[in-house]
N, C-alpha and C positions, 0 to 999 in steps of 0.2 A: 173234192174228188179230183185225181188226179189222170189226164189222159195221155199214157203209153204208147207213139206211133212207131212201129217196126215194119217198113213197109216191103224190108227184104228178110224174114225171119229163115231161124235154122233149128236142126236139130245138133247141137254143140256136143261133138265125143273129144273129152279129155280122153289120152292114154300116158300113164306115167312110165318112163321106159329107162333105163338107167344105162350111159354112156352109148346110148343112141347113134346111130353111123347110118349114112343113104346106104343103100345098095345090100343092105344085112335083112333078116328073119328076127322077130323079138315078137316077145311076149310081154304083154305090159303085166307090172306087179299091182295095175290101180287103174279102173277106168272107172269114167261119168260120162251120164248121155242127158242130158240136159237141153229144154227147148230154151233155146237160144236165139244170136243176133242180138246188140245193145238194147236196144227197145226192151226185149222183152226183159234180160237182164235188172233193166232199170223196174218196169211194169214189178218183179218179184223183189228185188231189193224193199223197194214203199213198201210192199204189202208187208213183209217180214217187221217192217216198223209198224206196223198199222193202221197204214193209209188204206183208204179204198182207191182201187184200180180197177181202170177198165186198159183193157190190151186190146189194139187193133192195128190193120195190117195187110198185106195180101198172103195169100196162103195159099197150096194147091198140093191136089195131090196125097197119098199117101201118109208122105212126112211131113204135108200139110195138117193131116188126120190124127198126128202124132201128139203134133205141136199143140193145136186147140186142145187136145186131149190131158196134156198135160198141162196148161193154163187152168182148165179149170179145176182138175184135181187140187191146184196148189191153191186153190180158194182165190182166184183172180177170173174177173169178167171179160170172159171173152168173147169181141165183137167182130170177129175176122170178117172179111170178104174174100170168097172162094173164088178161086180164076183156075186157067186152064195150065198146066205143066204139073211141074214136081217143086215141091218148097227143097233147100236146098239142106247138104247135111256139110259142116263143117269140122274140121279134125285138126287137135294141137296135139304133138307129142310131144312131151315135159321132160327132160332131163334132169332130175332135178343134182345129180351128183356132178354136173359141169355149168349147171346153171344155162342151160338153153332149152327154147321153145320153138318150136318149130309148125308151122301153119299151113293146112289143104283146105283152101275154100275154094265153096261150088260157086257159080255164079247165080242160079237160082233161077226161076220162070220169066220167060218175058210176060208183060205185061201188055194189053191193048189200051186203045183209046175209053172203048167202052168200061175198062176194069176198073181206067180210072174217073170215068163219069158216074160211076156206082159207088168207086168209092169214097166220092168228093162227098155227094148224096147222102151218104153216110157219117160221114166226120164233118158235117153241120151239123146234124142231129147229136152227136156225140157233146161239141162242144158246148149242148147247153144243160151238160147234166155234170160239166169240170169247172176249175177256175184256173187249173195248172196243166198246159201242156208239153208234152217230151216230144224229141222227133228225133233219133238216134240212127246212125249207120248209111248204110250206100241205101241205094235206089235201084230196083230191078228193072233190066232192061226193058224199054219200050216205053217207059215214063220220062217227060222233058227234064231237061239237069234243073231248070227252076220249078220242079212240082213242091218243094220246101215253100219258097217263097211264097206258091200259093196257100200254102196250107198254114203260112204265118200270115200273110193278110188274112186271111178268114179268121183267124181268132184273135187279132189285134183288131177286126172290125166289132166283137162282143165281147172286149172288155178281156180278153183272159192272156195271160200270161206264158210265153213260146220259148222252151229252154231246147238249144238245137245245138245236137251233136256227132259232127258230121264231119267229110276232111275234103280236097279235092276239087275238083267242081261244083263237087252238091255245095259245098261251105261257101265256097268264091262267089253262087248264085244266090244261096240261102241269105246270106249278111246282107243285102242288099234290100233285102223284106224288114231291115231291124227288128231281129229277135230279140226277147228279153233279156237272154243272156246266153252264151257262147262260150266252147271252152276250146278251143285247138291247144294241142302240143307245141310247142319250140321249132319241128319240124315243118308243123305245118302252118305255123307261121311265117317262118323262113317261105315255104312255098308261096303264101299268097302274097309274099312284100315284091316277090322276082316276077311274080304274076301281072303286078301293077303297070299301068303304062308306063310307061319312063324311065322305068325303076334303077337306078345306078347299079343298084347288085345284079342286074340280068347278068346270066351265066355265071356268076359265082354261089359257092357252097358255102362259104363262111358262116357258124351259127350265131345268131341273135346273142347281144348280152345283154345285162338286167337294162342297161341303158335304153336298147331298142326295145323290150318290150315293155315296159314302162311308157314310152311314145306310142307303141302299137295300143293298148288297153284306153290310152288316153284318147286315141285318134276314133276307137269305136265307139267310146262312150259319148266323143264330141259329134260321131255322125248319128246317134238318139238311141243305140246298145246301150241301154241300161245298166247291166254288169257282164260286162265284158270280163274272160278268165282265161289266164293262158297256165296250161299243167307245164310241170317242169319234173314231173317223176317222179324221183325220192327226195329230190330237193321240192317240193310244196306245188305251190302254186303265186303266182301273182296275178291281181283281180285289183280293178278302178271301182272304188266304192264310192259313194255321197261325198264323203270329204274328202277322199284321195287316195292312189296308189297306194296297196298294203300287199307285203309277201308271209303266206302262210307255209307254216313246215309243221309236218307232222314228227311224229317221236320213231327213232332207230326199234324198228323190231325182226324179229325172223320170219320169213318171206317163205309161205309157201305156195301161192300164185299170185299173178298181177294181174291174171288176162278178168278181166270185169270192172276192175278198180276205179276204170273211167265211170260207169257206166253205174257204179255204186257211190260216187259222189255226185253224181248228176241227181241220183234218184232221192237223196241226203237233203240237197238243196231244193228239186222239186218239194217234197214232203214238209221240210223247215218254213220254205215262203208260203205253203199253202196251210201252214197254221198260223199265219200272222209273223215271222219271223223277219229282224232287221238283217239287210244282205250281211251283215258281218258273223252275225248268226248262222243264217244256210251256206255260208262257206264253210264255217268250222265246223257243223256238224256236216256238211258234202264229204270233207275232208275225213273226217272221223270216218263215216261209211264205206269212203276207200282205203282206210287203212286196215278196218276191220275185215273186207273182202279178201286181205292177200293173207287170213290166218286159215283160210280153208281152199281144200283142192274144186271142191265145188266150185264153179262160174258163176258168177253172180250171187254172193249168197254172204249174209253176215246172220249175227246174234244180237236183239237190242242190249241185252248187256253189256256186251263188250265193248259196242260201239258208243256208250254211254261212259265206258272206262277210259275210254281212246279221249273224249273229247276235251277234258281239263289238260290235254298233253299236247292241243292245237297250238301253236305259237304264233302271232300275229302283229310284226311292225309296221308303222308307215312310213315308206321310203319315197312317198313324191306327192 
């Protein structure tokens, strides 16, 4: 069983709009409304493989009512905890004939102390019915930047497995709990190296090259990150495995969204280790999952076929 935490959830409206401009009137020719936020993303990804999922989270509100409403339709268990405000609704508008995406998120309910003594309350109980936990996205206001951290000691104290994917503060706090495994972008790695005390790169922007992150995966998996994973986009991923640094690339396809793609390799790798799979394994099928996510306009959402077709097309060298 697989446990799904989104503890900032949405209601996800794609609108697809063609040569898009601020300040203009349009009509989109394609819209999805989709409950959304990475968590749950992830939570629907597994199930579509055939994992059991439980989705939990804080939720509130109307579009809180939405959201639960549609987890369970889509045949996933949903164990929210209801708090006070409004769950949040977020909006990309897709250009796809310029190739830009453009993003309106809410910020979503604040959160009390109490919301999250119930929901702590809660996701003990949860962890002992998983062996693989998610914990994806920001944090809704009112919850401390390290509520990750705690939510990763509690299930490194029963044995289970903490795949956290997060950027920011929550990640700079979260890492510190040595999750299982960890994926930031290039970007946001660059952020937490300028973060570091001392850091020689304070105030520059310069991007990481394969050299530094190779050191960066090496450096997490020497502080007890298990499989540390940095995305690189369309160019793969590189991940510190048992014997060593390996860069994974997936196969040149036509791209009709990205926005999930993290969020559908994460769900790939939850679902592959929670069958017994070697890390070299749940990266390349992670990978496959995200390649398969950007063949639909849908958010979060593949086909096990195709993601079965994707996967002999993972390529995987050792560079350290």
């Amino acid at each position: 069983m697989i446990l799904a935490v989104n503890m900032n959830p949405a209601m996800d409206k794609v609108y697809a709009v063609d040569d898009f401009q601020a300040g203009k009137v349009f009509r989109p020719r394609d819209m999805t409304a989709t409950a959304g936020g990475k968590g749950l993303n992830v939570a629907r990804v597994a199930h579509l493989l055939g994992e059991k999922v439980i989705a939990t989270g804080l939720i509130g509100g109307s579009t809180g009512r939405q959201i639960e409403e549609e987890v369970r339709n889509g045949g996933m268990d949903s164990r929210f905890v209801p708090i006070r405000g409004e769950s949040r609704i977020c909006i990309n508008i897709m250009d796809h004939r310029n190739g830009t995406s453009t993003e309106v998120l809410e910020p979503g309910p604040m959160a009390t102390e109490g919301d999250a003594r119930v929901f702590l309350s809660r996701y003990q109980e949860l962890l002992e019915e998983c062996s693989v936990v998610t914990a994806s996205g920001s944090l809704p206001k009112g919850l401390p930047v390290d509520f990750y951290s705690t939510l990763i000691r509690l299930a490194k104290e029963k044995g289970k497995r903490f795949l956290l994917d997060t950027s920011g503060t929550f990640f700079q706090e979260g890492i510190k709990a040595r999750p299982f495994l960890i994926k930031p972008n290039r970007d946001e790695l660059t952020a937490l190296q300028l973060a570091e005390p001392g850091s020689r790169r304070t105030g520059e922007k310069a991007e990481m090259g394969r050299k530094d992150i190779v050191k960066a995966v090496q450096a997490f998996q020497a502080r007890g990150i298990e499989l540390p994973v940095v995305s690189l986009g369309k160019q793969g991923c590189i991940a510190a495995l048992e014997d060593g640094v390996y860069h994974f690339t997936t196969p040149a396809v036509d791209i009709v969204n990205t926005v999930g793609s993290g969020d559908s390799f994460i769900a790939g790798c939850a679902v592959a280790l929670n069958r017994g799979a070697r890390f070299r394994e749940a990266i390349r099928f992670g990978m496959a999952c995200g390649t398969a996510n950007t063949q639909f306009f849908k958010t979060g959402w593949i086909e096990k076929e195709m993601v079965e077709s994707f996967l002999p097309m993972i390529d995987c060298i050792k560079i350290a």
